[in-house]
C-alpha positions as CSV (number, residue, x, y, z in Angstrom):
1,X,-0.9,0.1,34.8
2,X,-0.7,-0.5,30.8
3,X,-4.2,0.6,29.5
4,X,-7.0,-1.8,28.2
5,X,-7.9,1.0,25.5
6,X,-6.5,3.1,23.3
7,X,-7.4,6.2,21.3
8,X,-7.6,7.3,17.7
9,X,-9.1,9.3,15.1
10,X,-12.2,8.0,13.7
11,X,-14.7,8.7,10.7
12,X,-18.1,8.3,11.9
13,X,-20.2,9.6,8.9
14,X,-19.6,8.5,5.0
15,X,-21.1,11.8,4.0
16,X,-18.4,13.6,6.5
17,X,-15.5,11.2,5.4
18,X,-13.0,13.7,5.8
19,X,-14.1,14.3,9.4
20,X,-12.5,12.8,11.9
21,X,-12.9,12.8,16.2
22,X,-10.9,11.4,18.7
23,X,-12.6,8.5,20.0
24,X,-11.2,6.0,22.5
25,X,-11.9,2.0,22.0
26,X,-10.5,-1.9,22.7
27,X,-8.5,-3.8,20.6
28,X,-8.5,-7.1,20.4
29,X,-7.6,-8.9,23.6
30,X,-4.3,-9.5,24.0
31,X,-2.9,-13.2,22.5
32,X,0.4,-14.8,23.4
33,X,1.3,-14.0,20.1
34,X,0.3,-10.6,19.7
35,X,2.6,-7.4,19.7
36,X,1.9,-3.9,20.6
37,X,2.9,-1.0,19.0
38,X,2.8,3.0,20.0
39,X,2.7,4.7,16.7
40,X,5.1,6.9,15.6
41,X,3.8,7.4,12.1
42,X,1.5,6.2,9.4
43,X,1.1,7.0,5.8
44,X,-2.5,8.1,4.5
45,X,-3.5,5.7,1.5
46,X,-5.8,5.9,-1.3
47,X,-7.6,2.9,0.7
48,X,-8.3,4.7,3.0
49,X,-10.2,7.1,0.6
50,X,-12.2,4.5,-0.8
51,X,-13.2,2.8,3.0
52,X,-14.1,6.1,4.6
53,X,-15.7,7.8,1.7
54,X,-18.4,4.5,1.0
55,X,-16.8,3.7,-2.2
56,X,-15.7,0.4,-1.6
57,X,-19.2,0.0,-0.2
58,X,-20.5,0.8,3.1
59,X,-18.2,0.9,5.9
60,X,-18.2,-0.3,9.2
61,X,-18.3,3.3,11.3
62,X,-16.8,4.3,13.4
63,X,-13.2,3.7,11.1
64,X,-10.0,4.0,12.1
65,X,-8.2,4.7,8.9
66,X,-4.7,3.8,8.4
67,X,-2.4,1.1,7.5
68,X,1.2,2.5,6.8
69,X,2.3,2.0,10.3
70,X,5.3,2.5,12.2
71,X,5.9,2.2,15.9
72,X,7.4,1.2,18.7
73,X,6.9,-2.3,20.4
74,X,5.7,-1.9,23.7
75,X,4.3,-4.9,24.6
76,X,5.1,-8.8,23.4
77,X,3.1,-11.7,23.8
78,X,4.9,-14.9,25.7
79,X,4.8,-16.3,22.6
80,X,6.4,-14.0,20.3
81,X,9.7,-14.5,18.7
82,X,10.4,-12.4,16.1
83,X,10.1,-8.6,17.8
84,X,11.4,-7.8,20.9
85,X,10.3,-4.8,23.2
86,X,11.4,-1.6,22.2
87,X,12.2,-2.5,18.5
88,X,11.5,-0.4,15.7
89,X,8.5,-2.1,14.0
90,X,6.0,-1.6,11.4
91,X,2.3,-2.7,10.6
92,X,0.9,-2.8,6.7
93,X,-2.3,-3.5,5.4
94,X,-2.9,-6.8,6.6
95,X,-3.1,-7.7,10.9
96,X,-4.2,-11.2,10.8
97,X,-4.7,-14.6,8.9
98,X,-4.8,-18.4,9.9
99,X,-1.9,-19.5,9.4
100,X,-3.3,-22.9,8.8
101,X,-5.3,-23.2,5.7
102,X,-3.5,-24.6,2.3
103,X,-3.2,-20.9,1.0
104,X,-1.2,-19.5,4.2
105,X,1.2,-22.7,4.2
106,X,2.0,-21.7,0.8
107,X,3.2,-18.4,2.1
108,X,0.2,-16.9,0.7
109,X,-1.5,-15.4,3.4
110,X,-2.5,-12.2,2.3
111,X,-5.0,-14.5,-0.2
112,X,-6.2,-16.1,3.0
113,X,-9.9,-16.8,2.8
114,X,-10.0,-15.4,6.8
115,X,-7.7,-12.7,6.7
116,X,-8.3,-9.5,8.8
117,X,-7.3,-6.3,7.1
118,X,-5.7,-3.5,9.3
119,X,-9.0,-1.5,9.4
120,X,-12.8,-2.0,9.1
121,X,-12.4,-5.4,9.7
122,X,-13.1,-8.2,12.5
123,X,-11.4,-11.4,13.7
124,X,-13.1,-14.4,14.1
125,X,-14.2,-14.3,17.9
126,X,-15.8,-10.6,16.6
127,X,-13.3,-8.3,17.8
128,X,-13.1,-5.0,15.7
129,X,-10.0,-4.2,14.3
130,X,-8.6,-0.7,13.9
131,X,-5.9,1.5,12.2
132,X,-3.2,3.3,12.8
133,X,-4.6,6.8,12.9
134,X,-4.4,6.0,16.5
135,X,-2.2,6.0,19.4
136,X,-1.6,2.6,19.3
137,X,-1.9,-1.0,17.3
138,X,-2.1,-4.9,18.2
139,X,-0.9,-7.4,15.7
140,X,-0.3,-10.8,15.8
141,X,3.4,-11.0,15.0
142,X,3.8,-12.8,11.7
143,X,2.2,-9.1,10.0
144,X,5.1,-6.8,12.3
145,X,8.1,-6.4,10.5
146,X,11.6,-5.0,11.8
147,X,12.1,-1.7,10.4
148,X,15.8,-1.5,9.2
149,X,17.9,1.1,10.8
150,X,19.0,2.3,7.5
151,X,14.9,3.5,6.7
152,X,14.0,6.4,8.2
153,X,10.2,6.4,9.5
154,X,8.7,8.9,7.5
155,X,10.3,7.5,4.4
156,X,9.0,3.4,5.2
157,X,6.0,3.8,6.6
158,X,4.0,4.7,3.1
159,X,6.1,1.2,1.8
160,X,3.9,-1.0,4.3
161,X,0.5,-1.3,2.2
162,X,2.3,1.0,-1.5
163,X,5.3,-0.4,-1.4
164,X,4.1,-4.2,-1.1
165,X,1.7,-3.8,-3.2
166,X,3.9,-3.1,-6.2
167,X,7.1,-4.6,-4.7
168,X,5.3,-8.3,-4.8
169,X,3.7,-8.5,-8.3
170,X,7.1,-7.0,-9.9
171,X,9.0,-9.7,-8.2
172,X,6.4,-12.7,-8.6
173,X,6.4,-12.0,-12.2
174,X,10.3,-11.9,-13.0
175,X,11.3,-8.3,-13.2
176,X,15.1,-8.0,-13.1
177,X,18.1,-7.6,-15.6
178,X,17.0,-8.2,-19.2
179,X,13.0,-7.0,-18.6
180,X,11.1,-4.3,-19.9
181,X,8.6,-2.9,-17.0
182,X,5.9,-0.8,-18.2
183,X,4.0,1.6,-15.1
184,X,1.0,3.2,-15.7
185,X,0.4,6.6,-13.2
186,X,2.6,8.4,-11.3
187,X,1.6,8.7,-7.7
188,X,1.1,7.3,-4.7
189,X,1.7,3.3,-6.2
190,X,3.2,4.3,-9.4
191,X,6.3,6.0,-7.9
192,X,7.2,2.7,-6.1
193,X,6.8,0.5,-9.0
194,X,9.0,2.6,-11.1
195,X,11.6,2.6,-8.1
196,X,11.2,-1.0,-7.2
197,X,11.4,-1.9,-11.2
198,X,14.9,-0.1,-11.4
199,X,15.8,-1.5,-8.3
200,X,15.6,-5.1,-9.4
201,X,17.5,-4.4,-12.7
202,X,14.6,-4.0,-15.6
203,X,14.4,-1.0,-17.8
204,X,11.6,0.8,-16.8
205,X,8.7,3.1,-18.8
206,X,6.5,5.2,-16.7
207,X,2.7,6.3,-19.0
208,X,1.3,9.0,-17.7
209,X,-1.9,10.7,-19.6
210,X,0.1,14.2,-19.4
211,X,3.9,15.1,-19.6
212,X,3.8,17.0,-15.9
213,X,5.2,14.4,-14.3
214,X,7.8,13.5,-16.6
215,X,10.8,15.3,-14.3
216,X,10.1,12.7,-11.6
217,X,9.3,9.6,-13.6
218,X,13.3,10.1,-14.9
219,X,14.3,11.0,-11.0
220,X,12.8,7.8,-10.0
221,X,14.2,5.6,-12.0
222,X,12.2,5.4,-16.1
223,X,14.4,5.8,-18.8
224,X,11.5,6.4,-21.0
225,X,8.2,8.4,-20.7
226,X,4.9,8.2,-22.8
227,X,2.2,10.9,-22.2
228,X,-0.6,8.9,-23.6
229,X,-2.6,12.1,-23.6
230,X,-0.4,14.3,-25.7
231,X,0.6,11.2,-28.8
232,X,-2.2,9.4,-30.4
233,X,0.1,7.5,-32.0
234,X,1.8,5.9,-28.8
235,X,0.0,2.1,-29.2
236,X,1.5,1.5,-32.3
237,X,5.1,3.3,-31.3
238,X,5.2,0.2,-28.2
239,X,3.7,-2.1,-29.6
240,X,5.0,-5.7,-28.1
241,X,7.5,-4.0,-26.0
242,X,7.0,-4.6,-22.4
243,X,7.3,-7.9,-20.7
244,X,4.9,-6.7,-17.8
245,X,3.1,-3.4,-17.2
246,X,1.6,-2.5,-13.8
247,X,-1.2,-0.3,-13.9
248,X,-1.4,1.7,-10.5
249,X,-4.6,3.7,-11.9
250,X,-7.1,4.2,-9.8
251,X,-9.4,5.4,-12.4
252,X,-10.8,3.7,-15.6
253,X,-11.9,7.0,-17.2
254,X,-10.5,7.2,-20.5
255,X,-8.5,4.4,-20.2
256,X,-6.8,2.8,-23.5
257,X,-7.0,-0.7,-21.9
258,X,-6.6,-2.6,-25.0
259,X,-3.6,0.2,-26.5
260,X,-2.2,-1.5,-23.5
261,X,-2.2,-4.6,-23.8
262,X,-1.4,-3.9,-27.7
263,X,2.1,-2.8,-26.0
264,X,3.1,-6.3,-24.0
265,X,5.1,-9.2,-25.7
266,X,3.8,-12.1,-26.6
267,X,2.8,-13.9,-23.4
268,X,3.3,-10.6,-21.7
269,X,1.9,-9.7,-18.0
270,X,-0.4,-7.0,-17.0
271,X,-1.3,-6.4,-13.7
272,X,-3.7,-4.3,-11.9
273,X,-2.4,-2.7,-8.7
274,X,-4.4,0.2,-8.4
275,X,-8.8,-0.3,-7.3
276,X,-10.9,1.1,-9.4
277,X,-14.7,1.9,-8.0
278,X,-15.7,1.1,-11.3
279,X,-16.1,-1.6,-13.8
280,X,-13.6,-2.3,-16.2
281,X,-14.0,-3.9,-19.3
282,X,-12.0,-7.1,-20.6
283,X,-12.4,-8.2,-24.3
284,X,-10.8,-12.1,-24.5
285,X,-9.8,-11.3,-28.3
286,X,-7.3,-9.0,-27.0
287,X,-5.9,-10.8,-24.4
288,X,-5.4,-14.3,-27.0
289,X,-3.5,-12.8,-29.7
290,X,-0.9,-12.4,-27.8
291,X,-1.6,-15.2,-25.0
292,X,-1.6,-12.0,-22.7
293,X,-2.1,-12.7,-19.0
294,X,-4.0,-10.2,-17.1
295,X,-4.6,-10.2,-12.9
296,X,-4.8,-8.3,-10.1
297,X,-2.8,-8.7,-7.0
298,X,-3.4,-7.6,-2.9
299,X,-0.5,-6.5,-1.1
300,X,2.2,-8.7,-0.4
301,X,3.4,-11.5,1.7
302,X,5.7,-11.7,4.6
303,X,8.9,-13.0,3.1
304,X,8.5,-10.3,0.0
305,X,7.6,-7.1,2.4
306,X,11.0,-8.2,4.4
307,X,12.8,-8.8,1.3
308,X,11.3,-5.3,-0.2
309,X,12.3,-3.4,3.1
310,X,15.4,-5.3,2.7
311,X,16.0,-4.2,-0.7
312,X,14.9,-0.2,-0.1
313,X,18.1,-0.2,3.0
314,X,20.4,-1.5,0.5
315,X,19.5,0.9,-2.4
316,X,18.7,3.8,-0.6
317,X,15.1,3.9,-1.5
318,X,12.8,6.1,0.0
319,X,8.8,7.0,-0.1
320,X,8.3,10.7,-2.1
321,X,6.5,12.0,1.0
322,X,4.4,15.4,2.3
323,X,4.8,14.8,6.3
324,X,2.0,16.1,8.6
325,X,1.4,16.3,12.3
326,X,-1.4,14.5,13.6
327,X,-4.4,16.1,13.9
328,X,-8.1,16.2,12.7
329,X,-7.1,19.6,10.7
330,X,-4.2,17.9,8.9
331,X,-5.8,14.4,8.5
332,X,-9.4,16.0,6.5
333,X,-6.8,18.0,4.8
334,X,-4.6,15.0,4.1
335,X,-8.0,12.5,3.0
336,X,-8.9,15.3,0.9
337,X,-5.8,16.1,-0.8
338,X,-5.2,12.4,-1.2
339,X,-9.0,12.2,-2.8
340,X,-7.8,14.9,-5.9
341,X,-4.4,13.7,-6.4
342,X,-2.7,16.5,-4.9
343,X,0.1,15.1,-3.2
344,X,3.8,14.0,-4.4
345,X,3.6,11.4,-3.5
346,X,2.2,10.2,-0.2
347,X,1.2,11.3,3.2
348,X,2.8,10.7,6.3
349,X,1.3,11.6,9.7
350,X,4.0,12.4,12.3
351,X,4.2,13.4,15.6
352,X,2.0,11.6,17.6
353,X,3.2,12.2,20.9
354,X,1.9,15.4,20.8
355,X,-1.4,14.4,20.3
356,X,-1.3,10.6,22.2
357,X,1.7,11.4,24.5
358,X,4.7,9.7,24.9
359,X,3.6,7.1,27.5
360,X,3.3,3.7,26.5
């Protein structure tokens, strides 16, 4: 009989966040369109940090963590035309929208007003949603995506919230041949953006406020590398340079926002990928003398996370990963880890049949 629950790993305590127990609980009921999915793997984000931890505010406990998700589809709805059963599948940061409003028909559902993020979220009828540091996940279909045979699961899975999130803003504001990309921090977003950058055909800058990661920044794709750190001097030396910078920070501590800006083009882009907990500062005389644009995005929509998944096959991209089994040892340890930015450059947690079983 195919269960009516599944199980996961859950935080129940902010000041425990890197405590987790196994806890067992009902999705959503089960739509026409909905898929099911037995996890295989799912990346640990610095989202999940944030959610668990309170610093995004107060979290709905218990939490579920997790929304790099690959799988298995177990079960479709009648309704459901784009997965079949069996099919190699993965789940990102976003499980549910509309589909009706102006902002979806636009293709712009992951800025819909009644979207349902992955975790520590609920739909509209009240149902809890919950992540995929758990045996199993339902989505509607429009947020599954075929997982090419080319990706290997462990290397995706961290593209499905990382990967997006970079992937969509590069390609919504014209990076290709002829561009000058600018990425600012090396890690768990950076690494994609410097990868996706190259990928599309710009030349590519990684800052960094060190020189450590210098090595990788040139293995991943930059041809040039500023530690912003170590040269005082480094506004001036770019000055009106890059056509875009991405800033995947997730800090605002000591951060040169306006040396920044000082280094985009006349009507040059920057745009905020990483969350900061924290304020961050904007002075309009910066931004005008240049007619400088500055924004934030949120993950990515359908059409770019196939076309990114699309693009990573063809290239031979992959996630920098640190692969874990499953477990509420190796998930503290992972949240942790993740928390001080000691990983290179993302967690993946594996093996979950050991932990779930194989059964679907």
């Amino acid at each position: 009989m195919y269960p009516d629950s599944f199980e996961g790993f859950a935080v129940t305590d902010t000041k425990n966040w890197s405590t987790v127990s196994k806890i067992e609980f009902k999705p959503k009921p089960f739509g026409e369109y909905d898929v099911d999915i037995r996890i295989h793997a799912c990346g640990i984000c610095g989202s999940d940090v944030h959610t668990v931890s309170g610093g995004w505010g107060q979290p709905d406990l218990p939490v579920i963590a997790g929304h790099e998700i690959i799988g298995e589809a177990v079960r479709v709805g009648d309704k459901v035309t784009t997965v079949k059963k069996g099919q190699r599948v993965g789940v990102g940061a976003q499980i549910w929208s509309c589909l009706k409003c102006d902002v979806c028909k636009a293709n712009l559902e992951n800025y819909c007003p009644h979207m349902v993020d992955t975790y520590n979220s609920n739909y509209p009828d009240g149902s809890k949603a919950w992540g995929g540091y758990s045996s199993h996940i339902r989505a509607h279909e429009y947020f599954v995506f075929p997982i090419p045979d080319a990706l290997k699961t462990e290397d995706v899975a961290p593209m499905l919230c990382a990967g997006t999130t970079t992937y969509s803003p590069l390609v919504d504001n014209g990076c290709g041949p002829g561009k000058k990309v600018a990425v600012i921090g090396i890690g768990g977003l950076g690494h994609f953006a410097i990868m996706f950058a190259k990928a599309l055909g710009a030349e590519v800058c990684a800052f960094s406020r060190s020189s450590k990661k210098a090595e990788d920044a040139k293995k991943l794709g930059a041809s040039e590398f500023v530690a912003t750190g170590e040269d005082p001097d480094w506004p001036s030396k770019h000055q009106r340079e890059f056509d875009l910078i991405i800033s995947s920070s997730s800090s605002v501590e000591n951060f040169d926002l306006d040396g920044y800006l000082g280094c985009l083009k006349v009507k040059g882009k920057f745009v905020f990928v990483g969350i900061p907990e924290d304020p961050l500062e904007v002075k309009l005389p910066t931004l005008n003398q240049s007619a400088i644009s500055f924004s934030a995005t949120h993950l990515g929509n359908r059409q770019q996370i196939l076309s990114m998944l699309k693009l990573a096959a063809e290239k031979g991209l992959k996630a920098w990963t640190e692969c874990l089994p499953i477990s509420e040892e190796n998930i503290k340890q992972a949240l942790e880890r993740t928390h001080s930015h000691d990983v290179r450059f993302r967690f993946v947690l594996t093996d979950y049949d050991k932990k779930f079983g194989s059964e679907d």
